[in-house]
C-alpha positions as CSV (number, residue, x, y, z in Angstrom):
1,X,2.2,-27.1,9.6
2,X,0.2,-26.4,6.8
3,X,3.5,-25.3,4.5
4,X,5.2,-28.2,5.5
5,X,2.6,-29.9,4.4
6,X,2.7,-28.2,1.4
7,X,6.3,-28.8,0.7
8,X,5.4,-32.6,1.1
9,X,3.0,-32.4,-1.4
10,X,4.8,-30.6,-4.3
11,X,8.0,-32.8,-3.7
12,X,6.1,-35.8,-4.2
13,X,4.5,-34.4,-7.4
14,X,8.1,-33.6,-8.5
15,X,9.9,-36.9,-7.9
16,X,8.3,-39.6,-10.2
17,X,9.7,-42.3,-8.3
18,X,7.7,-42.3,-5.0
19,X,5.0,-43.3,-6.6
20,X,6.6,-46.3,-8.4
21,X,5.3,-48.6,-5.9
22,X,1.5,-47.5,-5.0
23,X,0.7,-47.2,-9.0
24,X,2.6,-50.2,-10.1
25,X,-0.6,-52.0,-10.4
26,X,-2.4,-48.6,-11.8
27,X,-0.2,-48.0,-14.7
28,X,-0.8,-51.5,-16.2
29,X,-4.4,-50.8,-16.8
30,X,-4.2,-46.8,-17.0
31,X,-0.7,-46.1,-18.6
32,X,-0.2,-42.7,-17.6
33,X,-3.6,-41.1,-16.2
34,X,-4.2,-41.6,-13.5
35,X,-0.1,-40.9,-12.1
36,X,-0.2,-37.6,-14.5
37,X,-3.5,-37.0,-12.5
38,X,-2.3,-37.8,-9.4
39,X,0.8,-35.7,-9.6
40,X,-0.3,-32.7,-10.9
41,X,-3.0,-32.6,-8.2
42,X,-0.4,-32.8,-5.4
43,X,1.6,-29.8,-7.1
44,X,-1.6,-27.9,-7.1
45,X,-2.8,-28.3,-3.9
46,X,1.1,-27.8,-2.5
47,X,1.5,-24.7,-4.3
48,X,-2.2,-23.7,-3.4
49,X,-1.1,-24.4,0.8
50,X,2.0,-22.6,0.2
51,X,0.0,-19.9,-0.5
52,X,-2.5,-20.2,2.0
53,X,-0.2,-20.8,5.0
54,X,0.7,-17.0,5.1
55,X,-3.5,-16.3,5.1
56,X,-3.8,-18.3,8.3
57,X,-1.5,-17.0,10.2
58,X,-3.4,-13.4,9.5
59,X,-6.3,-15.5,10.4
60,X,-8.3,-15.2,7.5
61,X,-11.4,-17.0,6.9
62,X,-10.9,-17.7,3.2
63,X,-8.1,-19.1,3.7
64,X,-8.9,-21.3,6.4
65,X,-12.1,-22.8,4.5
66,X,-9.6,-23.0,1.1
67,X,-6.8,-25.1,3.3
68,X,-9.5,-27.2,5.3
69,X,-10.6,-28.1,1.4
70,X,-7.5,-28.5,0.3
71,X,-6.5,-30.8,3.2
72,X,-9.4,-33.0,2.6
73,X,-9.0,-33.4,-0.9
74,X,-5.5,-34.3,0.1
75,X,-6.3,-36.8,2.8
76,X,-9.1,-38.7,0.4
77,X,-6.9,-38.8,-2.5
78,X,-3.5,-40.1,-0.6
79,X,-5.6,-42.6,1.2
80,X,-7.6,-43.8,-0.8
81,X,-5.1,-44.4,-3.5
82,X,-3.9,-47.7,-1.6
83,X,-6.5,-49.3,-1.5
84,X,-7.5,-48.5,-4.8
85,X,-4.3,-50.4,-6.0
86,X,-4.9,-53.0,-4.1
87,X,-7.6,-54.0,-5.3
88,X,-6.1,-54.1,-8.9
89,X,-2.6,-55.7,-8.2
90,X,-2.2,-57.6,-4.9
91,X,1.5,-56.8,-4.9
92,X,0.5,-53.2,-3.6
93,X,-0.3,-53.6,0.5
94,X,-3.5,-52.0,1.9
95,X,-3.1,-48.7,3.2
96,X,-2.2,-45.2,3.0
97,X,1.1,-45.0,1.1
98,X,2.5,-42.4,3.3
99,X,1.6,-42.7,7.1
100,X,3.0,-40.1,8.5
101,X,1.7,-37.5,6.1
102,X,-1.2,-38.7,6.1
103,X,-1.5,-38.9,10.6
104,X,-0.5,-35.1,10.0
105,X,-2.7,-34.1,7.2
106,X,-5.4,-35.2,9.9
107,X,-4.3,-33.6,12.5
108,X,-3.5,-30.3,10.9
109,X,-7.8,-30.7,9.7
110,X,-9.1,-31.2,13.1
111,X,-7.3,-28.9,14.6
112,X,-8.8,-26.2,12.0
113,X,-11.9,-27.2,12.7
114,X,-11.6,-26.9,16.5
115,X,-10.2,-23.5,16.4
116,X,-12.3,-22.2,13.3
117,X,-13.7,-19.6,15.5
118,X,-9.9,-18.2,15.8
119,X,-10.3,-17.5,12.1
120,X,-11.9,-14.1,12.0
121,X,-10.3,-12.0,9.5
122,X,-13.3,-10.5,6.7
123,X,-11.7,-10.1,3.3
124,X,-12.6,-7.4,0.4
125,X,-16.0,-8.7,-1.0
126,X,-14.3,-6.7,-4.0
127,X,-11.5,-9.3,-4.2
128,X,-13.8,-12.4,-5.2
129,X,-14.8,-10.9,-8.7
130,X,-11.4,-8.9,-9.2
131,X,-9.8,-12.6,-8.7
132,X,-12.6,-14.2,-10.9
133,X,-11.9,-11.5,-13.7
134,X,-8.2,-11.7,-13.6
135,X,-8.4,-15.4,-13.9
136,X,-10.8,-15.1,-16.4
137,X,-8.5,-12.8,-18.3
138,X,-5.5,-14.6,-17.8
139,X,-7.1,-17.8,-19.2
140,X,-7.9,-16.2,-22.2
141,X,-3.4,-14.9,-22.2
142,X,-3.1,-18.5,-21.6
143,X,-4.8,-19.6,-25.0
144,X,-3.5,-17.4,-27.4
145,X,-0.4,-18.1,-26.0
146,X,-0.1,-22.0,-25.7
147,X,-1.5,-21.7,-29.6
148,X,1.4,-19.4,-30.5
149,X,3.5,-21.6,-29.1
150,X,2.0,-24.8,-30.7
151,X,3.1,-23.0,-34.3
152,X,6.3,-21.7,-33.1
153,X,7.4,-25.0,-31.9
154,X,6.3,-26.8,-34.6
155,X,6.6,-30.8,-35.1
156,X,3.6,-32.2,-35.1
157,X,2.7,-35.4,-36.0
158,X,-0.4,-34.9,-37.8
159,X,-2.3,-31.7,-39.0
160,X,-4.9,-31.0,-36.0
161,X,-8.2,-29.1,-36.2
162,X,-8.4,-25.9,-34.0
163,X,-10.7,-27.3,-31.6
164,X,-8.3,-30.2,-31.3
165,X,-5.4,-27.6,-30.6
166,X,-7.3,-25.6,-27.9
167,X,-8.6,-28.9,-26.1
168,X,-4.6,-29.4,-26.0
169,X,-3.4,-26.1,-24.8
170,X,-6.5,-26.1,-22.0
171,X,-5.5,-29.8,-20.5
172,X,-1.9,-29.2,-20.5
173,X,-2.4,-25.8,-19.0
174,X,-4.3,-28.0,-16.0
175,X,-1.0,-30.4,-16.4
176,X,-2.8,-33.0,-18.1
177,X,-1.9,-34.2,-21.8
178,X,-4.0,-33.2,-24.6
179,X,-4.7,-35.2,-28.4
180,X,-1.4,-33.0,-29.8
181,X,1.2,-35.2,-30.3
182,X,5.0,-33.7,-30.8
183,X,7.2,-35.6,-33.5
184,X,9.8,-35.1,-30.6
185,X,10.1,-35.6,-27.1
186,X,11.9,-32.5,-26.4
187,X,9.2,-30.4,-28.5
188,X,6.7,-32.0,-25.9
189,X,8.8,-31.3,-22.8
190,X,9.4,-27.7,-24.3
191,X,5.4,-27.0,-24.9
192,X,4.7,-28.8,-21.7
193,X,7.3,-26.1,-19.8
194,X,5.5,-23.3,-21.5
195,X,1.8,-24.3,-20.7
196,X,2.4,-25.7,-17.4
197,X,4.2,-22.5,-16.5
198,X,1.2,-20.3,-17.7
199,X,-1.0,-22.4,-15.8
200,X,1.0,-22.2,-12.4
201,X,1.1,-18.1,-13.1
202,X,-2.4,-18.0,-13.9
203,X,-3.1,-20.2,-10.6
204,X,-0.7,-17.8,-8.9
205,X,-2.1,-14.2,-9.7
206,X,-5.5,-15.9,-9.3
207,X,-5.1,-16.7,-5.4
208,X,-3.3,-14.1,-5.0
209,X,-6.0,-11.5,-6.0
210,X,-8.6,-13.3,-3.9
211,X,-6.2,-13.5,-1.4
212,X,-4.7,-10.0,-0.8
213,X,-5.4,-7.2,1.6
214,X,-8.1,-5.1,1.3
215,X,-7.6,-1.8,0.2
216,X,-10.8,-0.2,0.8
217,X,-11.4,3.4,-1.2
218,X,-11.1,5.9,1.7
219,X,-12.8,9.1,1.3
220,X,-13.8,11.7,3.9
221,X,-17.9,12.0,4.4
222,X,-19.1,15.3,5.3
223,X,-21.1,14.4,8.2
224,X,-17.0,13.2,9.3
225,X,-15.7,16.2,8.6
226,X,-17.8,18.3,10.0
227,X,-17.5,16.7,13.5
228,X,-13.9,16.6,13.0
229,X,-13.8,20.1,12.6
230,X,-15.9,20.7,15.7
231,X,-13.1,18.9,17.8
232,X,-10.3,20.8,16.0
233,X,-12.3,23.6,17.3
234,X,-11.7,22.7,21.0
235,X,-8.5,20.5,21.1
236,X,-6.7,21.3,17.9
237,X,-3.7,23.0,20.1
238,X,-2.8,19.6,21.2
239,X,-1.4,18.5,18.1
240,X,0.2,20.5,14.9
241,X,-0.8,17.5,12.4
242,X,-4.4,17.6,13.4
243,X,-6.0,19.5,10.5
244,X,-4.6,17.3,8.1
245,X,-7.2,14.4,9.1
246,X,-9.4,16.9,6.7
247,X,-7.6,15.1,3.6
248,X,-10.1,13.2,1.0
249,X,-8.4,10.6,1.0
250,X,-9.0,9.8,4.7
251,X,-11.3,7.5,6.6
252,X,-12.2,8.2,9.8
253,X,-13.1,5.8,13.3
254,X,-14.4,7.3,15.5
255,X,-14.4,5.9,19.8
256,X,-17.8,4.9,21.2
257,X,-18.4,8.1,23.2
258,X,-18.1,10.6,19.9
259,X,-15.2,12.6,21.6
260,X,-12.3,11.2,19.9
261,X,-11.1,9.8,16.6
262,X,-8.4,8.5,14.4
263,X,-8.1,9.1,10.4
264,X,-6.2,6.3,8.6
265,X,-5.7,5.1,5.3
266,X,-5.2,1.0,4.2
267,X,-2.3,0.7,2.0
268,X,-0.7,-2.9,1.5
269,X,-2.7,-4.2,4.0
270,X,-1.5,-1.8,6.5
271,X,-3.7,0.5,8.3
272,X,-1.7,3.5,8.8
273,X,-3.0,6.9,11.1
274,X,-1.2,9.9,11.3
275,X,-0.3,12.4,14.3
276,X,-1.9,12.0,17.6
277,X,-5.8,10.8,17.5
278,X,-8.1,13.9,17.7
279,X,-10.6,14.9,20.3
280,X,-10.2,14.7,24.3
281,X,-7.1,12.8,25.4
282,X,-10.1,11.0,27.8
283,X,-11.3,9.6,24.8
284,X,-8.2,8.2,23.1
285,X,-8.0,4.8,24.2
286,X,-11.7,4.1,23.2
287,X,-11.0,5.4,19.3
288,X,-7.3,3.2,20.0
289,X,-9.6,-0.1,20.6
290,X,-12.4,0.7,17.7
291,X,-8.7,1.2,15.1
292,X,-7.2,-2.2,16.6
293,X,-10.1,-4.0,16.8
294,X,-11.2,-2.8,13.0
295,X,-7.4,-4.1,11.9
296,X,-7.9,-7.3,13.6
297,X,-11.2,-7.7,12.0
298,X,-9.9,-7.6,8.6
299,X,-6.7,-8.8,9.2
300,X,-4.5,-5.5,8.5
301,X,-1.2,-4.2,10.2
302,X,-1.9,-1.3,12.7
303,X,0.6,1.1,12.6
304,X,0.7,5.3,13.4
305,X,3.0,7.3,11.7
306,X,4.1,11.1,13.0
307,X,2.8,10.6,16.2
308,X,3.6,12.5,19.7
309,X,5.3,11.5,22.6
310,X,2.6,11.7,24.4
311,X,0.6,9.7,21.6
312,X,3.0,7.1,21.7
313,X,2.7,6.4,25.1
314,X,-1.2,6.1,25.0
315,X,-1.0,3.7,21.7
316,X,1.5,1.8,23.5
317,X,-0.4,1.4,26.5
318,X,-3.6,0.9,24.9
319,X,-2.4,-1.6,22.3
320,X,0.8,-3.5,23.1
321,X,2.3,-1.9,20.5
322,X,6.5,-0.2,19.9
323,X,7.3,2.7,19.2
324,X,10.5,4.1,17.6
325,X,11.4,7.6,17.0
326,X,11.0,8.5,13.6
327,X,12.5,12.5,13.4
328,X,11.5,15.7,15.2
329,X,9.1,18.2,13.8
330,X,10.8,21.8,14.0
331,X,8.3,24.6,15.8
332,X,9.2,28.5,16.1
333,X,8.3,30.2,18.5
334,X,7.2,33.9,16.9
335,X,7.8,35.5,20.0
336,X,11.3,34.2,20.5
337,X,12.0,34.2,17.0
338,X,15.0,36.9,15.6
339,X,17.3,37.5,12.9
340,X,20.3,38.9,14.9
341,X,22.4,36.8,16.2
342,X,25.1,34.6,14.1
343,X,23.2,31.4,14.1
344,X,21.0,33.2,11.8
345,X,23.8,34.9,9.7
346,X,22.8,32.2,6.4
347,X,19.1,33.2,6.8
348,X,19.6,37.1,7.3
349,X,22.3,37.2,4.6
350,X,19.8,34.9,2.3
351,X,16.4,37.2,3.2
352,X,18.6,40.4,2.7
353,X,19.6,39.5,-0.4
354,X,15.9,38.1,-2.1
355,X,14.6,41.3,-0.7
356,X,16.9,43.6,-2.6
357,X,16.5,42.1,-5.8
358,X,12.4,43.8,-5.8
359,X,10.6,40.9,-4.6
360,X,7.0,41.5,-2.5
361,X,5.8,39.1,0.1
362,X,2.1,39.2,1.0
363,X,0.3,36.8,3.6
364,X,-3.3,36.3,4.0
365,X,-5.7,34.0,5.1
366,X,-7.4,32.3,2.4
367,X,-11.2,33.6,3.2
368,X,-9.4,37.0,2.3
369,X,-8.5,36.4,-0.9
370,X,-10.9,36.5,-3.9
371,X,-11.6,33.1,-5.2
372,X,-10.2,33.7,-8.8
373,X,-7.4,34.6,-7.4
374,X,-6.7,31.2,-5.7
375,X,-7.7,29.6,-8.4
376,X,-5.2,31.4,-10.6
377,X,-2.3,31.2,-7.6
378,X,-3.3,27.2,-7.5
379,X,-3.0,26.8,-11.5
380,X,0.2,29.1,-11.5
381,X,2.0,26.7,-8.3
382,X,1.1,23.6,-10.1
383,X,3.0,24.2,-13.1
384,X,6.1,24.4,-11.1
385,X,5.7,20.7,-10.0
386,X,8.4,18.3,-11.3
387,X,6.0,15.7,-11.0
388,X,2.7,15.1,-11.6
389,X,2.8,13.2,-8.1
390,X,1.9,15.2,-5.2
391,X,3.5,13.8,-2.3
392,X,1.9,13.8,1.5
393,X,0.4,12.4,4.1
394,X,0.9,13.2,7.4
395,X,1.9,16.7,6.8
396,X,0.1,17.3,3.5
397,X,-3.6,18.3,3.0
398,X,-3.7,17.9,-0.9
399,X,-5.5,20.8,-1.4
400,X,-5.4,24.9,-1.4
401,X,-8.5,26.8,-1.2
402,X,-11.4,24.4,0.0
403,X,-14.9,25.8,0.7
404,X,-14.3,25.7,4.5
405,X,-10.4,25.9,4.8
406,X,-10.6,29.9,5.1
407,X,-8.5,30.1,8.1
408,X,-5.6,28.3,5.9
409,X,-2.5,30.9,4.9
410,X,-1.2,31.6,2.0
411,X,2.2,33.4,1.8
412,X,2.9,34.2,-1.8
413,X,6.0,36.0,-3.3
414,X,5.9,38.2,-6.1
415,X,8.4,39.9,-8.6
416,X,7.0,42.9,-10.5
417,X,3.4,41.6,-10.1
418,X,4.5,37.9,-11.1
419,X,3.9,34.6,-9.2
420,X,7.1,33.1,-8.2
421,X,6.3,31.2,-4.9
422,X,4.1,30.4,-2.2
423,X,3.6,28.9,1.0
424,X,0.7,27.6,2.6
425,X,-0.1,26.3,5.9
426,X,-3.1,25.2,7.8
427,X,-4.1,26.3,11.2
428,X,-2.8,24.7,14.2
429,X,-5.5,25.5,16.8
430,X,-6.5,29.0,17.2
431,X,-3.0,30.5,17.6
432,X,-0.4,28.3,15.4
433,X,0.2,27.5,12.0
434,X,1.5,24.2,10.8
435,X,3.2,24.6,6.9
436,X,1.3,22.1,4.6
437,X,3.2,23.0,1.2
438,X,6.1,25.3,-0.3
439,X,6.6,25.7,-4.0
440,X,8.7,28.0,-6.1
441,X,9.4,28.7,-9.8
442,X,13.1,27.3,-10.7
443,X,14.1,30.4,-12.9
444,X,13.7,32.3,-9.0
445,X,16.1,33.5,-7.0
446,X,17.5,31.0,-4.4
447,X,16.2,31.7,-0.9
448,X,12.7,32.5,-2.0
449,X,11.2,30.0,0.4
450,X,13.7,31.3,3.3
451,X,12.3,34.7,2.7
452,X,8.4,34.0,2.6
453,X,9.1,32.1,5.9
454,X,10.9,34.7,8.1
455,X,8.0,37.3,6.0
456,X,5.3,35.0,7.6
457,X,6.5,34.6,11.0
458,X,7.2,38.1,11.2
459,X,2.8,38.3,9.9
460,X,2.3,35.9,12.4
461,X,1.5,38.5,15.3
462,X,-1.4,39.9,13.1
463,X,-2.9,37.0,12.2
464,X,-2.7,35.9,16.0
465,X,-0.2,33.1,15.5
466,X,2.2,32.4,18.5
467,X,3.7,29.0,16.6
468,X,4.4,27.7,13.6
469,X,5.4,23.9,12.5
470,X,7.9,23.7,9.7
471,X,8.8,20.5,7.9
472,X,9.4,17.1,9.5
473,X,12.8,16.2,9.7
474,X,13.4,12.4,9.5
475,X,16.0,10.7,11.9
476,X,17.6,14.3,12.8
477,X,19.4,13.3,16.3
478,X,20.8,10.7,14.3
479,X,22.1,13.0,11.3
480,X,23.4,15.4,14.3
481,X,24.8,13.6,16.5
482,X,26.4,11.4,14.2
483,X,28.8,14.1,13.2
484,X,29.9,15.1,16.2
485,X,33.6,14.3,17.7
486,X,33.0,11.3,19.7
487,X,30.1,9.9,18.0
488,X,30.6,6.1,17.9
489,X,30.8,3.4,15.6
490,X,27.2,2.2,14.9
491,X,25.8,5.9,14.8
492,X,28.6,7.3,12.2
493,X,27.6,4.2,10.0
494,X,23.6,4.7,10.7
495,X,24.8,9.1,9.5
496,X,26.5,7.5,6.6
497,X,23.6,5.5,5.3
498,X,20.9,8.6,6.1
499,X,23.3,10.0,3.9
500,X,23.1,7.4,0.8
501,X,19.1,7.3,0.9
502,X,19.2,11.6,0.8
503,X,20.0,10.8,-2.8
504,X,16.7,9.7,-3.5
505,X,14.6,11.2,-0.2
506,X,15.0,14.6,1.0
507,X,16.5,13.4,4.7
508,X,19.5,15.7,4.9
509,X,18.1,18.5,3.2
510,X,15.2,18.8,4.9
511,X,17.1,18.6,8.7
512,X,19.5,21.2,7.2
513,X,17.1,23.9,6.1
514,X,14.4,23.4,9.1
515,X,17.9,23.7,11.2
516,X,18.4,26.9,9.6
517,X,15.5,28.8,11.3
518,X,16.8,27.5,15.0
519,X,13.5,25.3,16.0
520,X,12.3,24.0,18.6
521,X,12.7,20.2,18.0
522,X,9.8,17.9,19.2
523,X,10.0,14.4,18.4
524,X,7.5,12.4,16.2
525,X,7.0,8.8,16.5
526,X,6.6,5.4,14.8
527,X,3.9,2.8,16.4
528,X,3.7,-0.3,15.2
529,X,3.2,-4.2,16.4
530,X,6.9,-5.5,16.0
531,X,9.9,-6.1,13.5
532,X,8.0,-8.8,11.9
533,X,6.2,-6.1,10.5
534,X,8.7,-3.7,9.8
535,X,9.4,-3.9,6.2
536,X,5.1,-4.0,5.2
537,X,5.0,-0.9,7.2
538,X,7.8,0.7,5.6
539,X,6.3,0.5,2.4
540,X,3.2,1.6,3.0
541,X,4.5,4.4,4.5
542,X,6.4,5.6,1.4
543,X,3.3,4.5,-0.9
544,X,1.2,6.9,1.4
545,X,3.9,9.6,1.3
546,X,3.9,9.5,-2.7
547,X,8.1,8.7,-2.0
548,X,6.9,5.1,-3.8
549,X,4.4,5.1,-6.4
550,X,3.4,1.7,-8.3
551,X,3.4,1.7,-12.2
552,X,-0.2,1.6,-13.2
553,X,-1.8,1.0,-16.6
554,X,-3.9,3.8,-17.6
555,X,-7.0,2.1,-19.5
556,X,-9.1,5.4,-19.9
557,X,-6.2,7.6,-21.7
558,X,-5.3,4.8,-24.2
559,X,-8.5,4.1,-24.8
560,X,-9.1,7.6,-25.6
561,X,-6.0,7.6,-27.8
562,X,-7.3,5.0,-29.7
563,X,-10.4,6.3,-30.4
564,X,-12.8,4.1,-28.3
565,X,-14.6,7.3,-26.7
566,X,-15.8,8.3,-29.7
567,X,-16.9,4.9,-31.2
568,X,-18.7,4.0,-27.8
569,X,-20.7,7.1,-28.1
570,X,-21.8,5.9,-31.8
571,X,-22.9,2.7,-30.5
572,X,-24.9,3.9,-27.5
573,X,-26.8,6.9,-29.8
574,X,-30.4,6.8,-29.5
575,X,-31.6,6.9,-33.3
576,X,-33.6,10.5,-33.4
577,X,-37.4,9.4,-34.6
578,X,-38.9,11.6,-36.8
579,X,-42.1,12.7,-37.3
580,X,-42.9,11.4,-33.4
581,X,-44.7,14.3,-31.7
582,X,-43.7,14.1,-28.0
């Protein structure tokens, strides 16, 4: 109700002609103002409910006290505006000029005001001043543009003072009309376009800032970590994606008896969790109900990403929410795993060959190696990145070598002492491994990462490692069975279109080399409230994966390129006194 409202409102701003009859008397004694005012308030507050409409249904306060503002404003000006004529030119009947509008404006009100207490949703107390400052800044864009413009266009009838010239840009940036006069009509229509377009932009990015999601900086305390490595301790079997809750850039909930908890992280006003939560299964649905309930409260999506069957089942439960398989995570058994047979022909052939050419695997667990040595392995791996972007979420724990990750393995291979790839995965309770990164120099031979893996499942048995979790394979029945005789239809065009994306995501190639190793597939799951929110959920979950990364403006390095560094630290230098015994 409140968009249709606000379609009502800019389409009478936008047609002239509805108010013909309400400000005939008006426009004799105030040509102009007051229908210039008039209009340009209804666009405002139209665009403003636009805006806001998509805020209530997330049930946020803000934007229920902004629409029950905007809503009276609306109400008072429409009608009261009848009556004002009226009492200026008898032709114009007492009353509101738009009935209807108006009986629905007033219902819309009371009914916010019945149901304000359904309006719960905290936003970012961040959001006020970053909205304040953007407006603030693009006010400023707004000036030095509208008096560009005012030269460009030219045609002026008189020479005008500076102050006269920002007075003009400022009012016709609010849609009013300033002292400026144009020689031309068209020159006016052309400056009006240009400021009243700034001004809708500026009103735009404004709301939107105070409006949006927020986005809370997550970062792991150590009083968090530490209890979350004290579960790991006890129930970290249950799940392979478990130790990469330990990521920095985590937040953790915990449930109300200590004995469970979920890491997430808020991105595009989704709050997505990975894997299964950790801690007793007994204790699940009480950290379930603290995540929903915290989503609610701030009005974000809830949505788990890589989760178990079993995990599924309990969100579901728990929290009304769907699930839809997402891929299967490929797990080896060492006990069952061997190199005979000709379903491992590719791999033997591939090993056999990396092994001839002189290169050395070695695995160890990290508290074994010297710390200079990581350090120099950690340097070494990150300048074969392609991209400065390290990509992860789920299965990633953005880091080698932390202070207490010394049960972590590294699997390194070397050619005639050199670096030239390495492995490294994180534990998986006390008897599995669960891989967490693989990189390679390019100038290598092929098959380098084929050969440190069959090297460190065949280390596993000294290290006391039954299992070990290999990459995630995204929508692998579908790749398989969609190119099998028989398959139908709908599947062979789902295959096909897996197919088109693996030119930009790593579906295929991924399926195909976990396939290699001949895993044991377990399914992974997607939880999340409905369609609706399909496509928001989507995107945060490539923004948390690194797959999409938003352009950002990097304010420190140009500054430091032009020089500001160094003439900040001139201007803040304490003047050394001499002389001054201290």
């Amino acid at each position: 109700m409140a968009l249709v409202i606000g379609l009502g409102y800019i389409i009478e701003g936008l047609l002239p002609h509805l108010y013909h009859r309400r400000l005939r008397g008006l426009s004799d004694i105030l040509p102009g103002t007051l229908v210039n005012l008039t209009r340009t308030t209804d666009v405002i507050i139209g665009v403003l409910l636009l805006m806001l409409s998509y805020g209530l249904r997330r049930r946020k306060r803000r934007a229920w006290a902004a629409v029950m503002a905007l809503l009276a404003i609306g109400l008072v000006l429409h009608s009261t505006l009848g009556i004002i004529a009226h009492a200026i030119n008898h032709f114009v009947p007492i009353g509101p000029p738009h009935p209807l509008q108006i009986a629905g404006t007033a219902v819309v009100l009371v009914a916010l005001y019945i149901f304000r207490r359904q309006f719960y949703a905290v936003g970012d107390r961040r959001s006020r001043w970053r909205a304040l400052w953007v407006l603030c800044c693009l006010l400023v864009v707004d000036l030095v543009i509208g008096l560009a413009a005012l030269g460009i266009i030219g045609g002026l009838r008189s020479d005008y003072s500076l102050p006269q010239r920002v007075y003009s840009v400022v009012m016709n940036t609010a849609g009013f009309s300033g002292p400026v006069q144009f020689v031309t009509e068209g020159r006016a229509d052309h400056f009006g376009f240009v400021t009243g377009g700034l001004g809708l932009l500026t009103l735009f990015l404004a709301i939107y800032m105070f409006l949006r999601p927020a986005e809370p900086a997550c970062r792991l305390q150590q009083a968090d970590a530490r209890r979350i490595r004290e579960l790991l301790e006890r129930y970290g079997e249950q799940d392979s994606l478990g130790y990469f809750t330990l990521r920095q850039d985590k937040s953790v909930l915990w449930s109300p008896s200590g004995k469970s908890c979920i890491g997430y992280r808020v991105l595009s006003g989704v709050m997505l969790a990975s894997g299964d939560p950790i801690g007793d299964p007994e204790a699940w649905p009480g950290a379930i109900h603290a995540f929903l309930d915290e989503a609610a409260r701030h009005a974000w999506v809830p949505a788990v990403i890589g989760c178990s069957e079993l995990g599924a089942e309990v969100w579901c439960r728990e929290g009304d929410l769907t699930a839809l398989e997402l891929g299967d995570e490929a797990v080896v058994r060492v006990a069952d795993f061997t190199l005979a047979g000709r379903a491992m022909r590719n791999v033997r052939q591939m090993v056999s060959r990396v092994a001839k050419k002189g290169y050395k695997a070695e695995i160890r667990r990290v508290s074994d190696i010297p710390h200079d040595e990581v350090t120099r392995m950690v340097r070494q791996a990150d300048s074969w990145r392609g991209s400065p972007t390290e990509r992860g979420f789920s299965m990633a724990l953005g880091r080698i070598g932390g202070p207490d990750d010394g049960q972590c393995v590294i699997a390194t291979a070397t050619e005639d002492g050199v670096l030239r790839a390495m492995l490294h995965f994180v534990p998986w309770g006390s008897d599995g491994l669960s891989l967490d990164l693989m990189r390679r120099d390019r100038s290598a031979a092929p098959g380098l990462n084929d050969f440190l893996i069959v090297e460190a499942i065949k280390a596993a048995p000294e290290l006391g490692v039954k299992r070990v979790s290999l990459n995630f394979a995204v929508f692998r029945a579908a790749l398989e069975r969609g190119e099998r005789i028989g398959a139908g239809p709908v599947l062979r065009a789902w295959r096909g279109f897996l197919l088109f994306l693996s030119r930009w995501f790593q579906i295929e190639s991924l399926y195909k080399f976990n396939a290699k190793f001949c895993p044991e597939w377990v399914p992974r799951f997607l939880v999340f409230p409905g369609t609706r929110d399909a496509l928001r959920i989507g995107i945060a979950s490539l923004e948390a994966e690194a797959f999409l990364v938003w352009p950002t403006v990097e304010i420190r390095r140009i500054a430091r390129r032009l020089g500001l560094g160094r003439l900040k630290k001139k201007l803040t230098r304490r003047p050394v006194r001499r002389g001054v015994a201290r």
